[in-house]
N, C-alpha and C positions, 0 to 999 in steps of 0.2 A: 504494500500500500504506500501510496506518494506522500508525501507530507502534505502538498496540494488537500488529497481525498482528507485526512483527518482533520484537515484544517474546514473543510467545507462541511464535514458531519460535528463537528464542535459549532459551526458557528448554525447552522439548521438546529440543533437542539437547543443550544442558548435563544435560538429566536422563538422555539416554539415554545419554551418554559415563556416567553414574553406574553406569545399569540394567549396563552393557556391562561395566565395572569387576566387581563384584558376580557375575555368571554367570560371567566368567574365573576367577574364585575359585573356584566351585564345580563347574567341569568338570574332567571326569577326566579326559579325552584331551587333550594336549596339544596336537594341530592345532587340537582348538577355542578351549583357551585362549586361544594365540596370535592366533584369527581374532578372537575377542572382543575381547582386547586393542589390538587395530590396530582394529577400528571403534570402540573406544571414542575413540580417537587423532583418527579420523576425523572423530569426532559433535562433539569438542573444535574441531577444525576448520572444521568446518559453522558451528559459534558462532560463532569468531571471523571468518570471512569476513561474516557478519549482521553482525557489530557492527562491520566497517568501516564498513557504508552505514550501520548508524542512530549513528556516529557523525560521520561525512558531512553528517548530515540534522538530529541535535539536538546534536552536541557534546561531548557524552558519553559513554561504552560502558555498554554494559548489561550487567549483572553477578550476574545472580538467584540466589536461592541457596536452594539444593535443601536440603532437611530429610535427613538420614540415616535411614534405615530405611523411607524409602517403599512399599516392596516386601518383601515375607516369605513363604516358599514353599519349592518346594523347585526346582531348576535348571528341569524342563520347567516350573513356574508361572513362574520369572522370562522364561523362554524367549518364553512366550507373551505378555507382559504386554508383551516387548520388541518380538513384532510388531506385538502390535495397537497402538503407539505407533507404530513405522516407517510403516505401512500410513495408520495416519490420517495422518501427518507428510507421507507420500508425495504423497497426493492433497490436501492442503492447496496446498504447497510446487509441486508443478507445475502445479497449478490459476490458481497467480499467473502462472504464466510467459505466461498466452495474452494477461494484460493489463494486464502490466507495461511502460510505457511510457522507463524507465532502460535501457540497453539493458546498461550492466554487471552489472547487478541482476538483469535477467533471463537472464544467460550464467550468471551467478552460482547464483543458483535452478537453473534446468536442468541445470548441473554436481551440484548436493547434489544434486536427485530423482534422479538417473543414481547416483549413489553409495549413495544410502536405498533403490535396486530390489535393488541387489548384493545390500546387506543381508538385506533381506527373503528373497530368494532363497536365500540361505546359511541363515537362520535357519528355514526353510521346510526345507531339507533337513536341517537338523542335527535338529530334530521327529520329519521322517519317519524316518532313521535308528534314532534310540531308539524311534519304533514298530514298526520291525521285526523280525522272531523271532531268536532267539538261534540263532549258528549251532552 
């Protein structure tokens, strides 16, 4: 893996713990805040496990930094905006695992895409939910 790639999956999970901050704000129900708020936790997580290995590898952590206001909408726009980020992140991040030759690296990888499926999953149903009719 290039230093490029870990530099790009560090700075995707730093923004989505952002994206994830931002929709717990704006959701009404409190299950979902709460779910948002613990993947945001998550995505915070994701980063810092990357930045063991790229600082393993260059000695320094990597520490990107996200502009504020990247995103403007209303919750189902941020909603979306958070999967098609998880989705692409998803098939990125486990695409590396088939040939990743580090074997902590690739335990490491395979644990986040197992954690970024949940996600998607959950945000895939919190979508369908508010497409559904009002009872």
């Amino acid at each position: 893996m290039t230093r490029e790639d870990l530099e790009t999956y560090i700075y995707t999970e730093t923004f989505l713990a952002q994206l994830y901050r931002k929709a717990a704000a704006m959701a009404t129900k409190e299950v979902e805040k709460n779910t948002l708020l613990m993947f945001s936790q998550q995505a915070t997580q994701n980063a810092n496990y990357l930045n063991h290995f790229y600082r393993e590898e260059y000695g320094i952590n990597f520490n990107p930094i996200i502009p504020e206001g990247n995103i403007n909408g209303t919750y189902r726009d941020l909603l979306n905006e958070i999967l098609s980020q998880e989705i692409r992140s998803y098939l990125q991040i486990r695409g590396q695992t088939y040939f990743q030759s580090n074997h902590s690296l690739n335990e490491t990888m395979r644990f986040i895409s197992d954690v970024k499926l949940g996600h998607i999953l959950t945000i895939l149903a919190i979508l369908t939910d508010m497409n559904a009719p009002a009872k």
